[in-house]
N, C-alpha and C positions, 0 to 999 in steps of 0.2 A: 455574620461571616463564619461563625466556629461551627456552623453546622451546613451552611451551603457549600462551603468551599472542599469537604470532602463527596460532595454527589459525583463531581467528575472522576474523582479518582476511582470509584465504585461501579459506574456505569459504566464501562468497559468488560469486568465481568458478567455481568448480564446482556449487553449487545450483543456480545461473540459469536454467541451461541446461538440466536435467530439468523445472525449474518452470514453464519457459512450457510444455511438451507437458502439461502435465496439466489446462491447461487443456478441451485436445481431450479429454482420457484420462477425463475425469470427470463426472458430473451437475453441471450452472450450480453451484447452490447447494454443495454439497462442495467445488468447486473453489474457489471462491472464500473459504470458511473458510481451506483447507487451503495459498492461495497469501498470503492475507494474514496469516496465522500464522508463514507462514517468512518473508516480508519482516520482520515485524517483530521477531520473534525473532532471526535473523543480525541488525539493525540494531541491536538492545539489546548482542548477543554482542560484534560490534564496537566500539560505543561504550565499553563496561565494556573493553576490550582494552585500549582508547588512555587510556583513564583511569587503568590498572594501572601502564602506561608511562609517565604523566606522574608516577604516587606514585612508583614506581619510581627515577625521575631524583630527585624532589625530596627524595628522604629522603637523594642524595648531598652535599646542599647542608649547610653547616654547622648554621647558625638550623633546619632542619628539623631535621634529628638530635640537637640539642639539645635541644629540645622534644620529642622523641620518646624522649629518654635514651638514646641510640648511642654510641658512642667509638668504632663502625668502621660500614662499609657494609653491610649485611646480605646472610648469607650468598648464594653463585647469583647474583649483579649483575654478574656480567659485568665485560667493561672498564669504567673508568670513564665513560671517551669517548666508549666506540658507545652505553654505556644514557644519555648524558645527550644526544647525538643522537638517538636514538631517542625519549628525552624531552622532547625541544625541538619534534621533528616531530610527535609524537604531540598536544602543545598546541598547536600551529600547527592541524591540522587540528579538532582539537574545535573552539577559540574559531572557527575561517570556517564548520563546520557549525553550531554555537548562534547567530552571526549568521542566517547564511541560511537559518534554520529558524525563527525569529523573526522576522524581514521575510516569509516565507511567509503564519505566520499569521495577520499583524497584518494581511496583504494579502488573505486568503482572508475575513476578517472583515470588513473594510471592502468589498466586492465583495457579500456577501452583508444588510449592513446599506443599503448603496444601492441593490440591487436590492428588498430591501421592500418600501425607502421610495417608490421609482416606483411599484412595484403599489398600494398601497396596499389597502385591506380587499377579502380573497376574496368570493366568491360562494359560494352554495349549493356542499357539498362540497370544498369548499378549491379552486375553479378560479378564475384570473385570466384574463382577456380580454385581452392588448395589441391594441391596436388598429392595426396593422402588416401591412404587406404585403408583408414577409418569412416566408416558412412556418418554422415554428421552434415546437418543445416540448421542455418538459422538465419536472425535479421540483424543484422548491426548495423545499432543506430548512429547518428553523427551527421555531416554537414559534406556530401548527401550519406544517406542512410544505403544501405546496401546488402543484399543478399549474399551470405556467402555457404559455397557447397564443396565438398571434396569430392574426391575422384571415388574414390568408395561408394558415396551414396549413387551417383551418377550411373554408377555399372549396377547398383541394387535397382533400379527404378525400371521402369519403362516411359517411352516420352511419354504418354499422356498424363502420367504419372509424375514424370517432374514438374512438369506446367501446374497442376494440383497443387504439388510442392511449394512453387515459387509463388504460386497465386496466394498462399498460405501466410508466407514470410512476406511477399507485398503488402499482405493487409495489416501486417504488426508495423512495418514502416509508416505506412500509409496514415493508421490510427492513430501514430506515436503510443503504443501500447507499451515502451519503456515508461515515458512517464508516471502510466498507471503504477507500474511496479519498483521503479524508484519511491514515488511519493506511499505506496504500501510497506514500502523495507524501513524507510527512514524513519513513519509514521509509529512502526510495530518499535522503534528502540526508543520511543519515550512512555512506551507502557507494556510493561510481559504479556496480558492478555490480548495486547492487538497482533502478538505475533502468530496467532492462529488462522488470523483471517491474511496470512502470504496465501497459503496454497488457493483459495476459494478463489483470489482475486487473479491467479494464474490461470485457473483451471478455467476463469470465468474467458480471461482474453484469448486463451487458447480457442475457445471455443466461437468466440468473438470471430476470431482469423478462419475459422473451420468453415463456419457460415460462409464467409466470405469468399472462401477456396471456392465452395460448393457453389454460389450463384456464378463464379468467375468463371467457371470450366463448364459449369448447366448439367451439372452430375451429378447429384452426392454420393454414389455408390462408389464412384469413381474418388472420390475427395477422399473419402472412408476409406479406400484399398488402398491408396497415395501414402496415407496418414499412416495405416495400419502396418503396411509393408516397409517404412522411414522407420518407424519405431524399432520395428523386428531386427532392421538388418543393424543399424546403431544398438543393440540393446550387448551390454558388457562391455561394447569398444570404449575406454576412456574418448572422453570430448574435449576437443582442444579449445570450447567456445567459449567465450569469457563471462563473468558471471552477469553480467546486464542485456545479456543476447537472449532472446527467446528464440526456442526453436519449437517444430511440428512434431518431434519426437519427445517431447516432454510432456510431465504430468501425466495424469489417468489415461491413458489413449484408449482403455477398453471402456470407460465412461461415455468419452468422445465419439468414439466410433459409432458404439450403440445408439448419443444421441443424436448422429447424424444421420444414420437409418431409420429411426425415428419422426417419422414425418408430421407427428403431433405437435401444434407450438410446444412451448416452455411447460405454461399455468398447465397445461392441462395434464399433467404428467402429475401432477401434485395436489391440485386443486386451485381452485381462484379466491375460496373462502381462507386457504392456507396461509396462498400467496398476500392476498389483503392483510392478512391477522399478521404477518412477518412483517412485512413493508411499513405495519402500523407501531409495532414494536419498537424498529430502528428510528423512525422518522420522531417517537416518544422522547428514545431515551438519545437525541442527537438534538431535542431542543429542550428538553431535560439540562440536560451537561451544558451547554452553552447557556440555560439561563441562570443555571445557579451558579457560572463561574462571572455571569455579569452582575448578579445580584449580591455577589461574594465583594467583587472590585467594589461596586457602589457603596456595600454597608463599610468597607474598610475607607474608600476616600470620606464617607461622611461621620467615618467617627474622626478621622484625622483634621478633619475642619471643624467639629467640634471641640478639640482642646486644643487647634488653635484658636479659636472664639474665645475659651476660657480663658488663654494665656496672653492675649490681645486688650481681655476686658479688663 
């Protein structure tokens, strides 16, 4: 365990870094499975790591090893010293991620329980109306999910152009591409390195929704000038939108833009030999991390039933 149980901790800093190119590497939709699958996976692998190391520490304490029927420390424990530092930082850092993971959601809830309550009951097709001369849209999620636009954007657009719009924001309901980006925010606060991969995973649904505009309306140029001209006229106006809303004016939009006039899939913008060598990296170091945080559990349950063997015999 003194040596597997840090692999999760460590493999995050080297996923990161293949993970945000796959956003480029891959189709919207793929990518964004495949980058919110390793966030959250390294972020399970890690937590289970620091939790190994707090049992760890705490089966050196007397009252625990009593209860557990020890007369010594189970085999592989290291110093005393370094595993009960190890065990002391290892709980330091869970108990400040369970706090600040729990004020997140209590705050991503109340944010989206007051936004609502302002709209109040949708219109034909789940659309609200603010009455605002800020341009601003987006999808707010909830039970139903709904599009909401102000008055601003409305008079910036042209119809075909809003239909683009809405066909946009449909496809972030539609996908529940909140949840992508909830489970990447909550993910990124059980380890610093995974807070790199928020934007990729944005950029990725964004793009996701972009596609989607563009088969809905059978345009891209038209999706592209939709996208292009939302961004422009929203660009400096503060946004009243709450922070779990995705909207069509967010993120890279010259990225976007570009890869929606771009009629070449994904791979081929990068390569497929690229694509492969990324996709191989992640999928490495995602069963990497979860084997050595099982291999970690197991040498620690089997040195624990070895001195209770001892202590038995």
């Amino acid at each position: 365990m003194i040596y597997a149980v840090w692999l999760p901790l460590l493999l995050p800093l080297f996923a990161a870094p293949a993970a945000r190119r796959i956003a480029d590497a891959l189709a919207p939709r793929p990518a964004a499975w495949l980058l919110t699958a390793t966030t959250v996976t390294l972020a399970l692998c890690s937590t289970a790591a620091l939790a190994l190391l707090v049992l760890a520490g705490a089966l050196l304490l007397p009252p625990v090893a009593a209860v557990g029927d020890l007369i010594r420390p189970p085999a592989g424990s290291g110093s005393p010293l370094l595993t009960g530092l190890a065990a002391g930082t290892a709980a330091t850092l869970l108990c400040s991620a369970t706090a600040v993971l729990v004020r997140a959601v209590r705050r991503r809830a109340a944010e989206l329980c007051e936004a609502r309550r302002l709209l109040g009951r949708p219109k034909a097709g789940g659309l609200s109306v603010l009455r605002d001369g800020r341009p601003d849209a987006y999808a707010l999620p909830g039970r139903p999910g709904r599009i909401v636009v102000t008055t601003g954007m409305l008079q910036a657009l042209e119809p075909a152009e809003r239909e683009a719009l809405f066909a946009h924001e449909r496809a972030h309901l539609s996908g529940r591409h909140h949840l992508f980006l909830a489970a990447a925010e909550f993910a990124a606060l059980c380890h610093p390195s995974l807070r790199s991969l928020r934007p990729s995973i944005g950029y990725a649904l964004e793009r996701w929704a972009d596609e989607s505009a563009a088969a809905a309306v059978g345009d891209r140029s038209l999706a592209a000038r939709a996208i292009g001209r939302a961004a422009l006229a929203a660009r400096g106006a503060p946004s009243p939108r709450p922070g779990a809303a995705l909207a069509a004016a967010a993120g890279p939009v010259p990225r976007r833009v570009a890869a929606l006039l771009d009629r070449r899939p994904a791979g081929a913008r990068i390569g497929g030999r690229t694509v492969r060598g990324l996709t191989a990296v992640l999928l490495a170091c995602l069963a990497v991390s979860a084997g050595a945080a099982l291999d970690a559990a197991t040498d620690l349950h089997s040195s624990v039933e070895t001195a209770q063997g001892e202590n038995n015999g």
